[in-house]
C-alpha positions as CSV (number, residue, x, y, z in Angstrom):
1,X,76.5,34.7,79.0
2,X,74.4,37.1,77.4
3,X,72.9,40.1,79.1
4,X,69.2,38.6,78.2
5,X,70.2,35.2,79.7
6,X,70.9,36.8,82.7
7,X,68.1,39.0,83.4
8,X,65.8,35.7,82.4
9,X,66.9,34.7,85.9
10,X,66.1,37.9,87.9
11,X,62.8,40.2,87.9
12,X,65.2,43.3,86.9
13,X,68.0,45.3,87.4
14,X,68.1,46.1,90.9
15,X,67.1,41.9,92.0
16,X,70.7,41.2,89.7
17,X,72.5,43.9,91.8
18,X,71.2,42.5,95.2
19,X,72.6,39.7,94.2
20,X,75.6,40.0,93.4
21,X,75.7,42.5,96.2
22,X,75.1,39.5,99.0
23,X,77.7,37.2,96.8
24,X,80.4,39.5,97.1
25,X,79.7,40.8,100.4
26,X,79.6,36.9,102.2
27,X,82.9,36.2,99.7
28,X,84.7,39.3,101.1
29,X,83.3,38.2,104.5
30,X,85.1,34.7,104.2
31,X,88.1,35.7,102.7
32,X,88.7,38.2,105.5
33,X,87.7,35.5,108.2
34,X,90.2,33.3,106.7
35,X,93.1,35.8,106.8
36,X,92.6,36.5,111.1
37,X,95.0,33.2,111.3
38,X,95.0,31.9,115.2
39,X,93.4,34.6,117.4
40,X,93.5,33.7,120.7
41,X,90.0,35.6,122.0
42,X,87.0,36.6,119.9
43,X,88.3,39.9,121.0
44,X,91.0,39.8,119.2
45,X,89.2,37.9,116.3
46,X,86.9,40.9,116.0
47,X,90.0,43.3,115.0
48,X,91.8,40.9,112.6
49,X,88.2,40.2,110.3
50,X,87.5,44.2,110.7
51,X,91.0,44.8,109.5
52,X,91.2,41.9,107.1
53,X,88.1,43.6,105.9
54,X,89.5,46.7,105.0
55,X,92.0,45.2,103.1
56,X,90.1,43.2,101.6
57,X,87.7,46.2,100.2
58,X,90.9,47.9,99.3
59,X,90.6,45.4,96.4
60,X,89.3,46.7,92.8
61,X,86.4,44.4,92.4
62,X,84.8,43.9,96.2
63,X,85.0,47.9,96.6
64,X,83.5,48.5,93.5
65,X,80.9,46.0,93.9
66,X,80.4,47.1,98.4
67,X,81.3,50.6,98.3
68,X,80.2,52.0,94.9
69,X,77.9,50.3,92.7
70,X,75.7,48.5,95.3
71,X,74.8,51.0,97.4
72,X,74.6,53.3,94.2
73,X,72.0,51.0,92.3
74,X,70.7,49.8,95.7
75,X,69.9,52.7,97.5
76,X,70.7,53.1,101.2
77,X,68.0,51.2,102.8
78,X,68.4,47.5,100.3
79,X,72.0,47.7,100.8
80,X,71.8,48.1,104.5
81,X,69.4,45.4,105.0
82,X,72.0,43.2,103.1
83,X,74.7,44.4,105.3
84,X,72.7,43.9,108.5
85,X,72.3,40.3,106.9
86,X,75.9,39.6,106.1
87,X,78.3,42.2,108.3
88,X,76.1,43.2,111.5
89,X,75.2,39.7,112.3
90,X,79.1,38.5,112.0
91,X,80.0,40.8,114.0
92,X,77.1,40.5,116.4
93,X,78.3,36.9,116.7
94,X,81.6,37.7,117.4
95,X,80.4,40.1,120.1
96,X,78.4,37.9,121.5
97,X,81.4,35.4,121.7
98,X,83.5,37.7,123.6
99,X,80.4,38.7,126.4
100,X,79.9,34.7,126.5
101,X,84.0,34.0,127.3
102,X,83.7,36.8,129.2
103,X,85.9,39.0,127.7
104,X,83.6,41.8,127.3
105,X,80.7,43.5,128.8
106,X,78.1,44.5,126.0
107,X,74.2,45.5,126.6
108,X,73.1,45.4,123.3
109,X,75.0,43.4,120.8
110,X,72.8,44.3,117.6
111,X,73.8,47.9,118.4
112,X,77.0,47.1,118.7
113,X,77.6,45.5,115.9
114,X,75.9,47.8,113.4
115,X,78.0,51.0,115.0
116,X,81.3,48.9,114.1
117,X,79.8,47.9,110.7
118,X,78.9,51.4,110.3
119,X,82.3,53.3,111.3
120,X,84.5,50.6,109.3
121,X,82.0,51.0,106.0
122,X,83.1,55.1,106.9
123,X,86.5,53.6,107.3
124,X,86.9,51.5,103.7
125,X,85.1,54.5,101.9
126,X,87.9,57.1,103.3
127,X,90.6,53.9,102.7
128,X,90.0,53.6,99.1
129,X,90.0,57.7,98.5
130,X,93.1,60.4,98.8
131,X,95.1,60.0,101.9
132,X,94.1,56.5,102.1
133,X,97.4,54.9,103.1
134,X,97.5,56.8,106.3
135,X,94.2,56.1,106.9
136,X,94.8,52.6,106.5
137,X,98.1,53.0,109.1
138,X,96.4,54.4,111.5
139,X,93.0,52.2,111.3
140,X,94.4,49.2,113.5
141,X,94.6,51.3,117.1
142,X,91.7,53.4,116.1
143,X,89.8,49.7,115.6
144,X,90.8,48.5,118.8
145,X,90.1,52.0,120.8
146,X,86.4,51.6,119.2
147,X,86.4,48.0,120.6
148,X,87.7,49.2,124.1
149,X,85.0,51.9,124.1
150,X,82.1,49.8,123.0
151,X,82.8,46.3,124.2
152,X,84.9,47.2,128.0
153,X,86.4,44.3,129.5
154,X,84.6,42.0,131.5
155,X,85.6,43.2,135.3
């Protein structure tokens, strides 16, 4: 497809990025779902996608698409709203899940879910640079600490 073609079907620049920003984002999203396999609670469900996730970022294309360019071309606030649209609210849902199956005890799910979303983003940037492989090693109980911290058993 020609580069004409394809701005013929988007206002400019920035409207092609968004989109491919939200594609990528809700593809990475559903592989990373699909990788979590048969977790028992939506506790548990919650650290396999965050950690399915990561890996998935670890990839060439999603991280250069996530981490670099879209926020790059997008500018903080664009980007965000399409995280909030995409990440936050699946794992608001899944935090919701866990306060409903009463798993966990949660105030304010929104805020919740946009401190993980913002601490794994942190996460998949310091992944992808130097010393990456032991940040990656040591992500899993650092996950589940965050979890334990924000989302305390239900007593």
């Amino acid at each position: 497809m020609s580069k004409g073609a394809l701005y013929h079907h988007f206002p400019g620049k920035s409207d092609l990025m968004a989109a491919v920003f939200e594609q990528v984002g809700r593809e990475t999203l559903a592989r990373a779902n699909a990788a979590i396999g048969n977790a028992a609670t939506a506790r548990e469900r919650l650290e396999r996608v965050i950690l399915a996730w990561l890996k998935e970022v670890a990839r060439p294309e999603p991280r250069r698409i996530l981490l670099e360019l879209g926020p790059q071309e997008l500018g903080w606030e664009k980007a965000r709203a399409i995280e909030q649209m995409i990440a936050v609210a699946a794992l608001r849902q899944l935090i919701e899940q866990a306060v409903r199956e009463g798993e966990a005890r949660c105030q304010d799910a929104a805020l919740a879910a946009t401190i993980i979303n913002a601490a794994v983003g942190e996460l998949a940037v310091t992944v992808k640079g130097p010393g990456g492989d032991t940040a990656m090693h040591s992500a899993a109980p650092m996950i589940r600490a965050m979890i334990d911290a924000l989302l305390p058993p239900a007593a």
